[in-house]
C-alpha positions as CSV (number, residue, x, y, z in Angstrom):
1,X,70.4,8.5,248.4
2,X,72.8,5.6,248.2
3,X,71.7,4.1,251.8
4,X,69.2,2.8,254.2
5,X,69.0,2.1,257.5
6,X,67.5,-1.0,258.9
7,X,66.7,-0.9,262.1
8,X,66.8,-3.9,264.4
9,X,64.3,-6.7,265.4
10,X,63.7,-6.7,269.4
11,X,65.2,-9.8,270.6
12,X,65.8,-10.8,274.0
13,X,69.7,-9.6,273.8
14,X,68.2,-6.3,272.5
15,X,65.1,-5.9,275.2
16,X,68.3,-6.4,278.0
17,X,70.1,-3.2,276.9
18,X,73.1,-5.7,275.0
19,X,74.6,-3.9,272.6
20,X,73.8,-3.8,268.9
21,X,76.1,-5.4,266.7
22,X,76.2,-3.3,263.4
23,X,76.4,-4.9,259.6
24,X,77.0,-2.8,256.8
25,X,76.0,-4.4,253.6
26,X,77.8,-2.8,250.0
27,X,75.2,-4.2,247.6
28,X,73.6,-2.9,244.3
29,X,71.0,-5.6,244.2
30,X,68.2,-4.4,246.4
31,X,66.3,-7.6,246.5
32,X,69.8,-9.3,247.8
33,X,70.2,-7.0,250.4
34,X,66.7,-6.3,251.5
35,X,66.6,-10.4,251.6
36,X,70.0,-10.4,253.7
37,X,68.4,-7.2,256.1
38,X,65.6,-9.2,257.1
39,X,67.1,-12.0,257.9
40,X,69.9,-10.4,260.2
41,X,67.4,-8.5,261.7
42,X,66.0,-11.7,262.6
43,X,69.4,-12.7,264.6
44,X,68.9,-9.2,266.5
45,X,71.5,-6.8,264.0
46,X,71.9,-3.5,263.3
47,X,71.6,-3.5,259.4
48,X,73.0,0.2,257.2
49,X,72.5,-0.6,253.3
50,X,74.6,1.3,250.6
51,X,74.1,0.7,246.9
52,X,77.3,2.2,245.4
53,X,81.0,1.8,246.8
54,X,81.4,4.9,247.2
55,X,78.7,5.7,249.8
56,X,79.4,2.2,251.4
57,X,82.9,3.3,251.9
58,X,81.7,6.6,253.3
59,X,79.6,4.8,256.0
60,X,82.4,2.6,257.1
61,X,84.9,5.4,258.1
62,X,82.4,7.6,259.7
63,X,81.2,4.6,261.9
64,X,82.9,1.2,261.5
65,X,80.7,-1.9,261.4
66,X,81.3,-5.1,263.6
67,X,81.1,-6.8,259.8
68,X,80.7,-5.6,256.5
69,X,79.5,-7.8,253.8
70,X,80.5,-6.9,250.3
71,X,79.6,-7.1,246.4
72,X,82.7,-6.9,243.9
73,X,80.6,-5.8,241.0
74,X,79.5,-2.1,241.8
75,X,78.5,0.9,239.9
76,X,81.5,3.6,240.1
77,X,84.2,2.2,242.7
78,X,84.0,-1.5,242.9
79,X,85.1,-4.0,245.5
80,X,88.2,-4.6,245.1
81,X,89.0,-0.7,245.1
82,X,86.3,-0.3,248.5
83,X,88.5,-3.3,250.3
84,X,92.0,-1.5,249.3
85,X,90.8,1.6,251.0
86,X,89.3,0.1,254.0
87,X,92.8,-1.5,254.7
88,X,94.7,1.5,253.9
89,X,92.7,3.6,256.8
90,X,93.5,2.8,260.1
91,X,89.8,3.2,261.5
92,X,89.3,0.0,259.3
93,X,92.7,-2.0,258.1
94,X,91.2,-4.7,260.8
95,X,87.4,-4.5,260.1
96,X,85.6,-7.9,259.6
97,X,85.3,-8.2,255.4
98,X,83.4,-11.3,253.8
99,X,83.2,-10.6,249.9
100,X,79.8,-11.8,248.6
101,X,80.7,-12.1,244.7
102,X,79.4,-13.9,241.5
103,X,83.1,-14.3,240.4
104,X,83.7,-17.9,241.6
105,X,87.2,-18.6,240.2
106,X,90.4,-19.5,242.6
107,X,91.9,-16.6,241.0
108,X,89.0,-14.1,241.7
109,X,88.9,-15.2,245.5
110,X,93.1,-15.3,245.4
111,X,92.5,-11.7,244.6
112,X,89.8,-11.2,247.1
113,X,91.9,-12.7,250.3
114,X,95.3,-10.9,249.1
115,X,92.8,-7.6,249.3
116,X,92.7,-8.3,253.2
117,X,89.3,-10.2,252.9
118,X,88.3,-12.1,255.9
119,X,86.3,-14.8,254.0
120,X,84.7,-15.2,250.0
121,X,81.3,-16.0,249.4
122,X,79.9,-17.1,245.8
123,X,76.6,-16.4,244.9
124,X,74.2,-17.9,245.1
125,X,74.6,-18.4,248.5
126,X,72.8,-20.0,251.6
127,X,72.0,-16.9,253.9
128,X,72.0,-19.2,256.6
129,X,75.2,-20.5,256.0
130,X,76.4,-16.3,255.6
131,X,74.8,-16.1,259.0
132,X,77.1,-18.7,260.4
133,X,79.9,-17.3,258.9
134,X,78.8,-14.1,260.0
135,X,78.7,-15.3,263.7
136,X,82.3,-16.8,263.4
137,X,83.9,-13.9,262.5
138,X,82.8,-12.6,265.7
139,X,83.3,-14.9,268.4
140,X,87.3,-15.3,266.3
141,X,87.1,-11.1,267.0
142,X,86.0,-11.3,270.7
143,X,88.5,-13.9,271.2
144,X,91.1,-12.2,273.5
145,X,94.6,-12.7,272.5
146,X,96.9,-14.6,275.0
147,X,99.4,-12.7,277.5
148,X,102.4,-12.7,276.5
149,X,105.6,-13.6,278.3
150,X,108.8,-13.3,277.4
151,X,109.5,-16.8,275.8
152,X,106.2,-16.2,273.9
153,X,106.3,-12.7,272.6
154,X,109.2,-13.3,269.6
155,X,108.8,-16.3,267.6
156,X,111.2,-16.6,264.5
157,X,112.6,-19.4,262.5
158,X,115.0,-19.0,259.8
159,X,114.3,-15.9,257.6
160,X,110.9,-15.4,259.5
161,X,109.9,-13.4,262.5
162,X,106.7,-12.9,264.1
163,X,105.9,-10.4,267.0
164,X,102.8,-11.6,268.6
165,X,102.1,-8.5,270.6
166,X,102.4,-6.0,268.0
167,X,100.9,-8.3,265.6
168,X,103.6,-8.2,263.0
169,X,105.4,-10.5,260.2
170,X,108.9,-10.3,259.4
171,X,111.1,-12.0,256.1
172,X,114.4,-11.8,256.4
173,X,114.1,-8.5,258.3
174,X,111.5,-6.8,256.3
175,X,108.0,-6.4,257.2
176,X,105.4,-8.7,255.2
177,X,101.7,-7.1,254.3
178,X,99.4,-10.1,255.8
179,X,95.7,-10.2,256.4
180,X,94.5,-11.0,259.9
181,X,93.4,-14.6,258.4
182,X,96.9,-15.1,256.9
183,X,98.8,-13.9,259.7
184,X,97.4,-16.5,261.8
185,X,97.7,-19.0,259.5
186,X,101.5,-18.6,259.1
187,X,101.6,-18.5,263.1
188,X,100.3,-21.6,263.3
189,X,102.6,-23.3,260.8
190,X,105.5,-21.3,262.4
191,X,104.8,-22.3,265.9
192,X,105.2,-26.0,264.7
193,X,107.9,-26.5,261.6
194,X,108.2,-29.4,260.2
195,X,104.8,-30.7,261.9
196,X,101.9,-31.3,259.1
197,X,98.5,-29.7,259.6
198,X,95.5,-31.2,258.0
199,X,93.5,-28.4,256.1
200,X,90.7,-28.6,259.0
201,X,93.3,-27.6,261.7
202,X,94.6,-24.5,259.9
203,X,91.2,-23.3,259.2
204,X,90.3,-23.7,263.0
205,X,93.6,-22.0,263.6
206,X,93.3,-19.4,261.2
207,X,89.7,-18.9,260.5
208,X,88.1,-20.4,263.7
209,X,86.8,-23.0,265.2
210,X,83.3,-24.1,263.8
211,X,83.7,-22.0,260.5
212,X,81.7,-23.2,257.9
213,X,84.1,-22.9,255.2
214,X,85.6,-25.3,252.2
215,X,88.6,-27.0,252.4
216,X,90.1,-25.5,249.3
217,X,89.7,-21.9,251.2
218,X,92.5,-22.6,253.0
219,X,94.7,-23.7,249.5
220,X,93.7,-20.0,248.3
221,X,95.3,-18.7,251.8
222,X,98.0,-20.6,251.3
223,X,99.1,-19.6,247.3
224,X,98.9,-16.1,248.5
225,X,100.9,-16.4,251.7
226,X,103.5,-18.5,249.5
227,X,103.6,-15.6,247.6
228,X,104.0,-13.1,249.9
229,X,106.7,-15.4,251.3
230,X,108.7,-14.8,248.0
231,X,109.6,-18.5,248.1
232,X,107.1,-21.3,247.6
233,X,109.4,-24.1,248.9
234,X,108.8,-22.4,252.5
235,X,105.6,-24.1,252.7
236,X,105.4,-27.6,252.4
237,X,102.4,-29.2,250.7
238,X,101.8,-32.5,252.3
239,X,99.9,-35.0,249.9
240,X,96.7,-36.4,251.8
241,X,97.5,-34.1,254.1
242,X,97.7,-30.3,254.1
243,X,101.0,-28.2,254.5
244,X,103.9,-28.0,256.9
245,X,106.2,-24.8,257.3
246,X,109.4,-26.4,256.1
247,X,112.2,-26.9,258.6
């Protein structure tokens, strides 16, 4: 056992041949999920259940899901060790990942977003603020990325590089291992140094426009990107404010 399938509402999308999109839930608590199923069947989803890590993880390399929501606390392989392998495989280092958890501490979610996690849930939660969230990881997916010229394609400032095209971060010459969210959020800062950002602007930058999100998810991006930067100094914290990439 391990999984069910829940099959979609008919919805208007659905009765005009759209396509399906497909959430994979990774959640021992039946009644959660079963809650969460019948709700995004309401919206017009695709909904696959698996109660153990180890099935979920299963499911998402034999079909990738547009989003996968998932538990930390599960029986066998947990969370944290489901969201390592999903960004070690290339079928799934860029899938959609919100982490629905009862571990509400900065640190848990610190650990959560340097994972690769896409956004960090505490329980309990409003389902329909999950749904919004849901929806805003898509339309930040479906956004297409802008053509690149030749001015545009390099960016780089002091010891950091960024290749927009091949979506790649560079310090001092060596690659850096950043999350889609984090990537973007160092773009953003990198495109303007010295500028300061007000915490709304970087999550609408790096998290997209209309997320509903709170302002101290963006401090939690930011202590793990000044991590990864190897030099907290690089990224200005601005009082009032928000942060500025230093100049």
């Amino acid at each position: 056992m391990g999984e069910a399938v829940f099959p979609p509402m008919q919805s208007p999308q659905a009765e005009q041949g759209a396509k399906k999109e497909r959430v994979l839930i990774i959640e021992d608590e039946t009644a959660l999920a079963e809650a969460l199923a019948y709700n995004l069947r309401r919206e017009g989803y695709e909904v696959i259940h698996a109660l153990n890590g180890k099935t979920g993880l299963a499911l998402a390399f034999a079909e990738p899901p547009d989003v996968l929501l998932l538990d930390l606390m599960l029986p066998g392989m947990n969370g944290t060790e489901v969201l390592r392998e999903l960004r070690a495989n290339e079928k799934t280092q860029h899938l959609p990942v919100i982490i629905l958890s009862a571990k509400s501490e900065e640190t848990d979610q610190v650990v959560g977003f340097s994972l690769g996690a896409d956004d960090y849930v505490t329980k309990p939660f409003s389902v329909k603020v999950l749904l919004e969230r849901i929806k805003a990881l898509q339309r930040r997916k479906s956004q297409p990325n802008e053509p690149a010229t030749p001015d545009s394609t390099i960016l780089e400032r002091g010891p950091i590089r960024i290749d927009q095209v091949r979506h790649r971060a560079f310090l001092e010459n060596k690659e850096m291992d950043l999350t889609p969210t984090e990537f973007r959020l160092l773009l953003c800062m990198l495109s303007q140094p010295g500028r300061a950002f007000t915490r709304r602007q970087l999550m609408e930058a790096s998290i997209g426009d209309g997320a509903i999100v709170l302002e101290r998810t963006i401090d939690v991006h930011i202590k793990t990107l000044r991590r990864k930067l190897e030099d907290d100094a690089l990224v200005e914290t601005v009082r009032g404010v928000g942060y500025r990439l230093k100049e």
